[in-house]
C-alpha positions as CSV (number, residue, x, y, z in Angstrom):
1,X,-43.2,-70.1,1.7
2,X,-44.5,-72.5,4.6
3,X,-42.0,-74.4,6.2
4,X,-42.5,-78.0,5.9
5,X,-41.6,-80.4,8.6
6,X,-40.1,-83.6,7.9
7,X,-41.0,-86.9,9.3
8,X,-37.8,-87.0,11.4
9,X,-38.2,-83.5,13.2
10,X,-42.3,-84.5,14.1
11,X,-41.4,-87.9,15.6
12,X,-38.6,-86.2,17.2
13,X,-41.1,-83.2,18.7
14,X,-43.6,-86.2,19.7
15,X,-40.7,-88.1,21.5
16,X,-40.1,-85.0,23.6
17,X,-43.2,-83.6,24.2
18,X,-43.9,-87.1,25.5
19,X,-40.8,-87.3,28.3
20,X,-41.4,-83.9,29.3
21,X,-45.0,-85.1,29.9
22,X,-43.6,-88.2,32.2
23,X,-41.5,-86.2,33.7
24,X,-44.2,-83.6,35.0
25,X,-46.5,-86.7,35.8
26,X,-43.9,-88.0,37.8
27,X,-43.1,-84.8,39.5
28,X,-46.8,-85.3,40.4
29,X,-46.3,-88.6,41.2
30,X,-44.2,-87.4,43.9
31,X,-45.7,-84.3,45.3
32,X,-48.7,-86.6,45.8
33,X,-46.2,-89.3,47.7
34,X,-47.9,-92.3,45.0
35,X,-44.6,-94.3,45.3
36,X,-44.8,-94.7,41.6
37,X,-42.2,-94.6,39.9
38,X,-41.9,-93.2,36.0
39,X,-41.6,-97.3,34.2
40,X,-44.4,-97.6,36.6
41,X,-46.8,-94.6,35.6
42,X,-45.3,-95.3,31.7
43,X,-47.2,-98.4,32.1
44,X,-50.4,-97.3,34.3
45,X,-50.4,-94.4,31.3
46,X,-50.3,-97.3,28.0
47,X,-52.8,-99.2,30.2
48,X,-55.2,-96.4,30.4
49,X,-54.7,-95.2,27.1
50,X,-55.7,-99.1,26.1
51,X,-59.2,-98.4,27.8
52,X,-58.3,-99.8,31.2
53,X,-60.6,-98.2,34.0
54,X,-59.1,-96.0,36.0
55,X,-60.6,-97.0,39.3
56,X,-59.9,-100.8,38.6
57,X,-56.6,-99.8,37.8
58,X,-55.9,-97.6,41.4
59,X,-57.5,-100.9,43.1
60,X,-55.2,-103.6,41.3
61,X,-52.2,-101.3,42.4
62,X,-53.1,-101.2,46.2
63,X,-53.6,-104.8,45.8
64,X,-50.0,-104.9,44.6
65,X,-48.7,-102.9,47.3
66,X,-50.4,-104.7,50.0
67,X,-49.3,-108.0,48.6
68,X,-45.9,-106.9,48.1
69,X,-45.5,-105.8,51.2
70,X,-43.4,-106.9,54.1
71,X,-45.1,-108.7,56.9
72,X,-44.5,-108.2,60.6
73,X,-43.1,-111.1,62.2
């Protein structure tokens, strides 16, 4: 008899296998020194998975980080 997964369990599974992906892009994150932290990659991940370009989206973040950034008096 096959065992039949309901709705509940899947979305559950999903929902994990999900954080435990963020949380090895974020150990990533950091081995790689990216500053990024995980709201930050959740969002670069929705906005690549939307079809934004990777490469613009690396660009518009060092733009961030330079603008952001403290000036030298």
């Amino acid at each position: 008899m096959p065992i039949v997964k309901s709705s509940s369990t899947t979305s559950e599974s999903t929902t994990n296998e999900a954080r435990e992906a963020l949380d090895r892009l974020h150990e990533l994150s950091q081995l790689l020194n990216t500053g990024l932290d995980k709201k930050t990659l959740t969002a670069c991940v929705r906005l690549l998975e939307a079809g934004v370009h990777p490469d613009a989206l690396a660009q518009i973040i060092q733009v961030l980080r330079t603008e952001t950034r403290p000036t030298k008096l």
